[in-house]
Backbone as CSV, one residue per row, in Angstrom:
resi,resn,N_x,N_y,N_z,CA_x,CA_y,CA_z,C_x,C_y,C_z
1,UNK,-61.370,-22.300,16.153,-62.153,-23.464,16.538,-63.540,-23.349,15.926
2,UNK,-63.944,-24.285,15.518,-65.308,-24.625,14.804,-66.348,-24.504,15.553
3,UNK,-66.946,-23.230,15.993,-68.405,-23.522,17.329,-69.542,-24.265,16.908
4,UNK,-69.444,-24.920,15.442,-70.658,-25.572,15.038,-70.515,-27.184,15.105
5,UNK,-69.171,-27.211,15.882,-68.808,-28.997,15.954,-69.446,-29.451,17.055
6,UNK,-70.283,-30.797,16.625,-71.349,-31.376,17.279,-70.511,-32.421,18.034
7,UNK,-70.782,-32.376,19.416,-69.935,-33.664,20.215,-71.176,-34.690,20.489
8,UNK,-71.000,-35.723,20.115,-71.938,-37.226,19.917,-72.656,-37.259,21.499
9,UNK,-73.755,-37.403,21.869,-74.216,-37.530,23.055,-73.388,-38.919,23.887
10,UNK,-73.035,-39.241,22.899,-72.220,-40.703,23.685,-70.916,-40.179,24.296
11,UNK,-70.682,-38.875,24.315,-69.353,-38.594,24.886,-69.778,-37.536,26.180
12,UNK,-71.530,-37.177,26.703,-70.999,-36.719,27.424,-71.150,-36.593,28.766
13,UNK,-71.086,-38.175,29.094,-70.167,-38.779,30.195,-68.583,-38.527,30.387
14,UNK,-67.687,-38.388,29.500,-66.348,-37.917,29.149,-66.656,-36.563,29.714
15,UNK,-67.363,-35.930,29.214,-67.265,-33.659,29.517,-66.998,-33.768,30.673
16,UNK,-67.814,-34.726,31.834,-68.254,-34.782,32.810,-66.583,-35.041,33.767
17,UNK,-66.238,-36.429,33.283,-65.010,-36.461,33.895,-64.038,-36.227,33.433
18,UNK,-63.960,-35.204,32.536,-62.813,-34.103,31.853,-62.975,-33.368,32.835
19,UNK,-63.712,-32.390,32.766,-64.254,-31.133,33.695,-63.803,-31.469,35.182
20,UNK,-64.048,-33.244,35.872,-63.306,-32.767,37.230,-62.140,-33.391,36.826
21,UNK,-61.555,-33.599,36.102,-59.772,-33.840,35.889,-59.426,-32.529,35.739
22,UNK,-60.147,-31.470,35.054,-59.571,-30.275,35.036,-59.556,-29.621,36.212
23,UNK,-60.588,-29.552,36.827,-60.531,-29.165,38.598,-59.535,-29.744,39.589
24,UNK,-59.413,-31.262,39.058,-58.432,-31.644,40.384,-57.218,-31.506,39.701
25,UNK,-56.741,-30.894,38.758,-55.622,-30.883,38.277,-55.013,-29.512,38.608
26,UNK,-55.722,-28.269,38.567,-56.193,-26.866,38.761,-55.621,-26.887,40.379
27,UNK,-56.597,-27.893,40.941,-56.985,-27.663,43.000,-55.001,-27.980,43.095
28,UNK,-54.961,-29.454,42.547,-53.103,-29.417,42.918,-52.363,-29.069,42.782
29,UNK,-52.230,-28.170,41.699,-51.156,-27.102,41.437,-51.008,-26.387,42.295
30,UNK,-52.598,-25.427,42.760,-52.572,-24.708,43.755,-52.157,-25.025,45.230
31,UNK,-52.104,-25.908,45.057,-52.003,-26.614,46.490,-50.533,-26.966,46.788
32,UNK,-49.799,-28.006,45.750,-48.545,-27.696,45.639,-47.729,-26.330,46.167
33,UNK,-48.544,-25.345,45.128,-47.716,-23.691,45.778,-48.373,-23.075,46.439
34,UNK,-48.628,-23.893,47.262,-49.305,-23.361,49.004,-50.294,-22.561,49.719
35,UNK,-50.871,-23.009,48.557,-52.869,-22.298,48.356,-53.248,-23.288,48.749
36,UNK,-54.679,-22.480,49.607,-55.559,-23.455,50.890,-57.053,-23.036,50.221
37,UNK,-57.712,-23.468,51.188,-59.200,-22.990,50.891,-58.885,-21.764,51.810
38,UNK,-60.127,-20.956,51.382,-60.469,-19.594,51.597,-61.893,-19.449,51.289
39,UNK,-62.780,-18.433,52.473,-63.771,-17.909,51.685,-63.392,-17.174,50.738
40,UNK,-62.461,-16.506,50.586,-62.376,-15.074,49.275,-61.130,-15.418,48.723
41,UNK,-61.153,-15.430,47.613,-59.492,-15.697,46.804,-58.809,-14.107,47.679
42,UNK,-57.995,-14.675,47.439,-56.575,-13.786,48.187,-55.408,-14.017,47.306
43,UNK,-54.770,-13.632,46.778,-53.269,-13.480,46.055,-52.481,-13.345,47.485
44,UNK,-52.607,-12.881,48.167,-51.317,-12.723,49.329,-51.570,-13.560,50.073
45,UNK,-52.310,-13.745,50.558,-52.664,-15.342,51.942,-52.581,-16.523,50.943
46,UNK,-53.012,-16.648,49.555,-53.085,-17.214,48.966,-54.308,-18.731,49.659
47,UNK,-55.785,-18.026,49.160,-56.732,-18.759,49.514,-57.468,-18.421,48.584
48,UNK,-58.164,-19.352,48.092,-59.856,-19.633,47.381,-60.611,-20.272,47.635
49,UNK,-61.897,-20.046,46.930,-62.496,-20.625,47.537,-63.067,-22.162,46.830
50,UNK,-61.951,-22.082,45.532,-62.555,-23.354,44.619,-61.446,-24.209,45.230
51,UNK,-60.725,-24.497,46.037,-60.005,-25.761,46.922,-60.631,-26.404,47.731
52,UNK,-61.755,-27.160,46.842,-62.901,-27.833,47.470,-63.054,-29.318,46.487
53,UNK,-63.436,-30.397,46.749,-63.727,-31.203,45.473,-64.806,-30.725,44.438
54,UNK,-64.224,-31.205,43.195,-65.911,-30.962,42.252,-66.895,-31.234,42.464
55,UNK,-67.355,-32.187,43.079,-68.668,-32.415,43.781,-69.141,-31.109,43.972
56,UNK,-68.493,-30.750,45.056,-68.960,-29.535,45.866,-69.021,-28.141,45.195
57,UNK,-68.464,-28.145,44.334,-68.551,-26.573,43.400,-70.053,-26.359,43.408
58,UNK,-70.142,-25.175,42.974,-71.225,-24.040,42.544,-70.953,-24.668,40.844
59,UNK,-72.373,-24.857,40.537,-72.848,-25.222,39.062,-72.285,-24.189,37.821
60,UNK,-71.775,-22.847,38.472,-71.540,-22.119,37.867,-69.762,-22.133,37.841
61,UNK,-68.904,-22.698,38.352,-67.614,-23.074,38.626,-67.474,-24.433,37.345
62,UNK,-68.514,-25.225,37.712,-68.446,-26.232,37.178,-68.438,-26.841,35.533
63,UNK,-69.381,-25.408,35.146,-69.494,-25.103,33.891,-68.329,-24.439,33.624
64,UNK,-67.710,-23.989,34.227,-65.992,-23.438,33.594,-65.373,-24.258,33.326
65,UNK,-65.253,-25.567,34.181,-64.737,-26.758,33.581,-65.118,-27.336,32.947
66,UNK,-66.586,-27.776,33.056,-66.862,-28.157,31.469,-66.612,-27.232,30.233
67,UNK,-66.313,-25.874,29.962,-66.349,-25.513,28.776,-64.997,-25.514,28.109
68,UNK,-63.565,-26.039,29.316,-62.290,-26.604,28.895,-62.930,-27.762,28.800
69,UNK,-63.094,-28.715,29.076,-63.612,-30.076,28.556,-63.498,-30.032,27.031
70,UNK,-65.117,-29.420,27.020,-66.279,-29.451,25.755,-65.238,-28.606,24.537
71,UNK,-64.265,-27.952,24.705,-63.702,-27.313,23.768,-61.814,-28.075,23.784
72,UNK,-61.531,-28.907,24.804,-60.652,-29.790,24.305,-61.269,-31.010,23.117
73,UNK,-62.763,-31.394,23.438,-63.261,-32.337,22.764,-63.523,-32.090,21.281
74,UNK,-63.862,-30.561,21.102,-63.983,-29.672,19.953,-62.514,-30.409,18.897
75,UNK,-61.403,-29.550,19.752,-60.290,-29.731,19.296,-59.822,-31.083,18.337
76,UNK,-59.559,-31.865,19.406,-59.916,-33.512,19.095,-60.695,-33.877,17.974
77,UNK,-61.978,-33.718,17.855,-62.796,-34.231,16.420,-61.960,-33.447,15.593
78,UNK,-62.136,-31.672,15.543,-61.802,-30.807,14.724,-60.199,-31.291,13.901
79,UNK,-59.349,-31.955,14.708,-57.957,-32.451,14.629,-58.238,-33.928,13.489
80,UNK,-59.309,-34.158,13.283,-59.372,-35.339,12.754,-59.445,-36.828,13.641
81,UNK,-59.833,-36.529,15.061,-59.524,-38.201,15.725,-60.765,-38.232,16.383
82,UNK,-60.402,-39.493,16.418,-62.108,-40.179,17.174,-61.834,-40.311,18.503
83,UNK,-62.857,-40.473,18.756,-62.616,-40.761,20.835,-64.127,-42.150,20.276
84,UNK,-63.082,-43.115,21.166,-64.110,-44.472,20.965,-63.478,-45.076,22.419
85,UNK,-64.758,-45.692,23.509,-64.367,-46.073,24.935,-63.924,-47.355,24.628
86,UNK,-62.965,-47.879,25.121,-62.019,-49.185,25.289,-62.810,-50.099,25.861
87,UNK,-63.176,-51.415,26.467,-63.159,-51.710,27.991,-62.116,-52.304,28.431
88,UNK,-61.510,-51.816,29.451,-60.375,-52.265,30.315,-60.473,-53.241,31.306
């Protein structure tokens, strides 16, 4: 991947709601296979503590999802395609 690929300031409203599609996509899986909230991740009780909405994350959680975002978006230009907003 290209770390010198520039994403257009017009996209990053997109990082933003990439990053919680990646969280709420993440929270339902877990949740599906019968992970709850938790103060402390647990593998055997199966609890964490990121089964919370994105809103509510720690800035530092949040930036994990943005940096799947910001490096799917990488991908995308790097692939040759544009991202241009529709209106629906």
């Amino acid at each position: 991947m290209d770390e010198e690929t520039n994403i257009p300031v017009s996209l990053q409203k997109l990082i933003e709601e990439l990053a919680e599609n990646v969280h709420e996509t993440w929270m339902e899986a877990r949740i599906k296979e019968g992970w709850v909230w938790g103060e402390k991740r647990n593998e055997d009780k199966k609890t964490h503590p990121c089964i919370i909405p994105y809103e509510q994350l720690p800035e530092f959680e949040k930036d994990y999802d943005r940096k799947t975002a910001i490096e799917t978006i990488k991908f995308i230009i790097n692939a040759g395609y544009q991202i241009n907003k529709i209106n629906i």
